[in-house]
C-alpha positions as CSV (number, residue, x, y, z in Angstrom):
1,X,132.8,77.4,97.6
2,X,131.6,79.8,99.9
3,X,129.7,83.1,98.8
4,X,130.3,86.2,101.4
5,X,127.1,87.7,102.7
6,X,126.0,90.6,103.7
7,X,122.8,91.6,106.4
8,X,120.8,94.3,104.8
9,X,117.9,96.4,106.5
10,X,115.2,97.0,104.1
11,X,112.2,99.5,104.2
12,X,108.9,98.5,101.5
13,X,105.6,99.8,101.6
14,X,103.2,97.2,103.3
15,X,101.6,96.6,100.0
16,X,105.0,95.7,98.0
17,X,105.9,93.3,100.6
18,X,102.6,91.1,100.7
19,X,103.4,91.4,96.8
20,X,106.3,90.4,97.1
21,X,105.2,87.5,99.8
22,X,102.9,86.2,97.6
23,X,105.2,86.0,94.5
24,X,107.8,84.0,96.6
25,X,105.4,81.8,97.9
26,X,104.2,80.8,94.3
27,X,107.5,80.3,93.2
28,X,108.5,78.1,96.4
29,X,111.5,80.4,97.5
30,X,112.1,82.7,100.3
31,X,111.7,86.5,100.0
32,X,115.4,86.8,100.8
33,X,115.9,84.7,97.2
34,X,113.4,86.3,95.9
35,X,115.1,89.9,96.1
36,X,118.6,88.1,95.6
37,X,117.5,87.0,91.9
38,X,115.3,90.4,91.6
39,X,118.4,92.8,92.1
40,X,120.4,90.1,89.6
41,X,118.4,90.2,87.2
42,X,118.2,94.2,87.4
43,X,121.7,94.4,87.2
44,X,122.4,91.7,84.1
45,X,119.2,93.8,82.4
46,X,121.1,96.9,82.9
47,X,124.7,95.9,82.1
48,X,123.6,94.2,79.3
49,X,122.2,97.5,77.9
50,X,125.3,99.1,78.7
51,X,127.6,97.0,76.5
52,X,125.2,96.9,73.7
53,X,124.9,100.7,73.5
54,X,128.4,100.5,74.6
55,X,129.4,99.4,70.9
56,X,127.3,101.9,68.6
57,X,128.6,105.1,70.7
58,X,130.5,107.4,68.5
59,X,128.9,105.3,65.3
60,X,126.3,107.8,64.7
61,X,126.4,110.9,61.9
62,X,124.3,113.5,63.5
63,X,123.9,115.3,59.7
64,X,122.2,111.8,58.3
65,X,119.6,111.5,61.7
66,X,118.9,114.7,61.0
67,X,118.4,114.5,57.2
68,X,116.3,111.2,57.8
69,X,114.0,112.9,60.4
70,X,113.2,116.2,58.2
71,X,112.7,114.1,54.8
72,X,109.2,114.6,53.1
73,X,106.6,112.2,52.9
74,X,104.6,109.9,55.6
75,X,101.4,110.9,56.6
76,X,100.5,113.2,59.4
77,X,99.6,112.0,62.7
78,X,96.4,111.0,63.7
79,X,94.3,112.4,66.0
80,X,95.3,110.1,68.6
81,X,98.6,110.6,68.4
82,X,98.9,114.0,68.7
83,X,99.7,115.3,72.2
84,X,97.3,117.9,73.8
85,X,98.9,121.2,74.4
């Protein structure tokens, strides 16, 4: 089986592509495979994401998020966690 190909011209900051150099090298692949598995793996992360949120859409009760986010109790943030305003 044959997989079609396509050229692609592609512009990287100097710095990203010695990264990337490096990082193939390690692994023993070219930066071509390299990017080839990169943008895979992107897209399987992403589609992935999709279908699993995909499933719960419509699912939710806005009244019960609501009611859960204003119920008493807890404790109040620490100082830490409070943002600067």
């Amino acid at each position: 089986m044959t997989t079609r190909v396509s050229t692609f011209s592609l512009r990287l900051p100097i710095s990203l592509k010695a990264a990337v150099e490096r990082m193939a090298e390690a692994e023993g692949t070219s930066m071509n495979q390299f990017f080839v598995m990169a943008a895979a793996e992107k897209l399987a992360a992403i589609q992935t994401a999709e279908t699993y949120f995909a499933a719960f859409r419509g699912r939710g009760d806005l009244n019960q998020a609501l009611a859960f986010l204003s119920r008493p109790g807890g404790e109040p943030p620490r100082p830490e966690d409070e943002i600067d305003r």
